[in-house]
C-alpha positions in Angstrom: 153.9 115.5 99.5 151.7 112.2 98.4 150.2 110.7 101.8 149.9 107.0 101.7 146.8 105.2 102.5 148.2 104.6 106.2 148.5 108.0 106.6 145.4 109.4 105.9 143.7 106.9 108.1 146.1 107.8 110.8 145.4 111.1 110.5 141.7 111.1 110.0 141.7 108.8 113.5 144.4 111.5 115.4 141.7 113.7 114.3 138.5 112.0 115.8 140.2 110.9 118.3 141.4 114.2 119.8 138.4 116.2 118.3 137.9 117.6 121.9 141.6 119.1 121.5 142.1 120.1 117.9 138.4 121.3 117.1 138.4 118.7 114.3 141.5 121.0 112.6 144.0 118.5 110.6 146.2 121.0 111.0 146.7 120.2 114.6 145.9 116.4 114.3 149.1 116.4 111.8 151.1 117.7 114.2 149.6 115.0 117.2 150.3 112.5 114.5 153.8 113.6 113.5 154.8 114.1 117.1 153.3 110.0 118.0 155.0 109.0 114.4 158.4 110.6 115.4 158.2 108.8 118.8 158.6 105.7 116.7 160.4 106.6 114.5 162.8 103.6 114.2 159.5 101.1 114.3 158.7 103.7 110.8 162.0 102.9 109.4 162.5 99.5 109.8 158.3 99.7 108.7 159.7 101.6 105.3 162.4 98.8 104.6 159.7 95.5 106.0 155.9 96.1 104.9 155.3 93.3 106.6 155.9 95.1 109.9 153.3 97.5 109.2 151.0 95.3 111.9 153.6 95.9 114.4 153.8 99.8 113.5 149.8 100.2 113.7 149.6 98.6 116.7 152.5 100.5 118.2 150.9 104.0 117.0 147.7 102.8 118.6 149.0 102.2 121.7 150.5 105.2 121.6 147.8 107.2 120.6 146.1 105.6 123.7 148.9 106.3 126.3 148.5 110.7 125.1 144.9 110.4 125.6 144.9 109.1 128.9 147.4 111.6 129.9 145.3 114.1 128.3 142.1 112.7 130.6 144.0 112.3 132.8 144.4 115.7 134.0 141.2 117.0 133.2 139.4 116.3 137.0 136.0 116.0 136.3 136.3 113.8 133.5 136.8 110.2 133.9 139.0 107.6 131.9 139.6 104.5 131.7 141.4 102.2 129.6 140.4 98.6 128.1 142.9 96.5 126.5 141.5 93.3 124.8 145.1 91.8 123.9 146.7 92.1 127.6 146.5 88.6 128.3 145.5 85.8 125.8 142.2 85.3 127.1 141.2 89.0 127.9 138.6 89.3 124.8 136.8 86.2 125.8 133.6 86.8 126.9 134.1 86.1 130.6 137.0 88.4 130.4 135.7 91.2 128.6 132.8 91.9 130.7 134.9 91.8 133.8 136.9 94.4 132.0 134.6 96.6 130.8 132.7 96.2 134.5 136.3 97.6 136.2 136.1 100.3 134.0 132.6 101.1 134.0 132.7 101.2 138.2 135.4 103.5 138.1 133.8 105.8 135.8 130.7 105.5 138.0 131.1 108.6 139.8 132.1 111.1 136.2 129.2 112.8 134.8 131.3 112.9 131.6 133.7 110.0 131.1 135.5 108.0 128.1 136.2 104.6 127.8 138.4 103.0 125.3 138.9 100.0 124.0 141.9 99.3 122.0 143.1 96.1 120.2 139.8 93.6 120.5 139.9 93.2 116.6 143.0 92.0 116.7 142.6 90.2 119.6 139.3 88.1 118.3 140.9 88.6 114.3 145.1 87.8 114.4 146.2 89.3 111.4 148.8 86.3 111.4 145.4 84.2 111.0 142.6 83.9 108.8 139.6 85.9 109.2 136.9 82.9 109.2 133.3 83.8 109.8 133.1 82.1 113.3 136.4 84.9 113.9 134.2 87.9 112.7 131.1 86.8 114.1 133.1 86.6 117.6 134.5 90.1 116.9 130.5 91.2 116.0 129.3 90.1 118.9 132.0 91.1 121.5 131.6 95.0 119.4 127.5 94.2 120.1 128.2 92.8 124.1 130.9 95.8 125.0 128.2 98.6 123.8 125.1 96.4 125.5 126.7 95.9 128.3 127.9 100.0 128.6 124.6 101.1 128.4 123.2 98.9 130.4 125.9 99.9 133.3 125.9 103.6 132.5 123.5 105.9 134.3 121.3 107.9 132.1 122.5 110.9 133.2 126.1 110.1 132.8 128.1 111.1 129.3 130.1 108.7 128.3 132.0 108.0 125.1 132.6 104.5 124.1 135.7 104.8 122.1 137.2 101.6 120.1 140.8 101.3 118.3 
């Protein structure tokens, strides 16, 4: 079976993404991916038919990929997770916005020793794929990157563990 492009980079991010549960086997990561590509499954046909919708599927996978992860932090107890979405609202990935995010999630992590917090859509949000990709755009999308991590380790005690996860 050839793998697309897509696919492998789907896979390869399935795989880092769940390291913790699959050991880093593809093997298992297939089947995570499979099972989150199956669940949108009529997205992946009408994605087959319209390239163009391939946007719409990524995003859709992502945010799937996102929900099973913070099931799967969910139940662990002593680990804590939160969940940062830079698209929500129109002006969430402004800089006013983002660090009252990234604040609510960082106090409610506060009390974890070992905690994740991911960040899903803020290149899209700062970079529309409907737009073009000017250099004020990227350099927007550089700095927010640059503020989110700054502003995590800033707010992060040293002895906590946390991972700073970005889709």
């Amino acid at each position: 079976m050839k793998r697309t492009r897509d696919d492998l980079r789907r896979l390869h991010f399935i795989n880092e993404l769940f390291a913790s549960v699959t050991g880093r086997d593809l093997y298992l990561a297939e089947q995570i991916k499979t099972a989150i590509t199956f669940s949108l499954g009529e997205l992946e046909a009408q994605t087959a038919e319209h390239p163009e919708f391939a946007a719409t599927f990524d995003t859709a996978f992502n945010t799937a990929a996102a929900r099973l992860l913070a099931k799967l932090f969910g139940e662990l107890p002593k680990h804590g997770f939160f969940h940062w979405d830079a698209a929500a609202t129109p002006h969430a990935a402004t800089p006013l916005f983002t660090r009252a995010g990234i604040m609510t999630g960082l106090k409610q992590l506060a009390p974890y020793r070992e905690s994740t917090l991911l960040v899903t859509n803020l290149r899209p949000a700062l970079l529309p794929p409907a737009k073009r990709a000017t250099p004020r755009r990227e350099r927007d999308y550089t700095e927010a990157l640059a503020f989110i991590r700054e502003l995590t380790a800033a707010r992060t005690a040293r002895t906590a563990n946390l991972q700073l996860l970005f889709i």
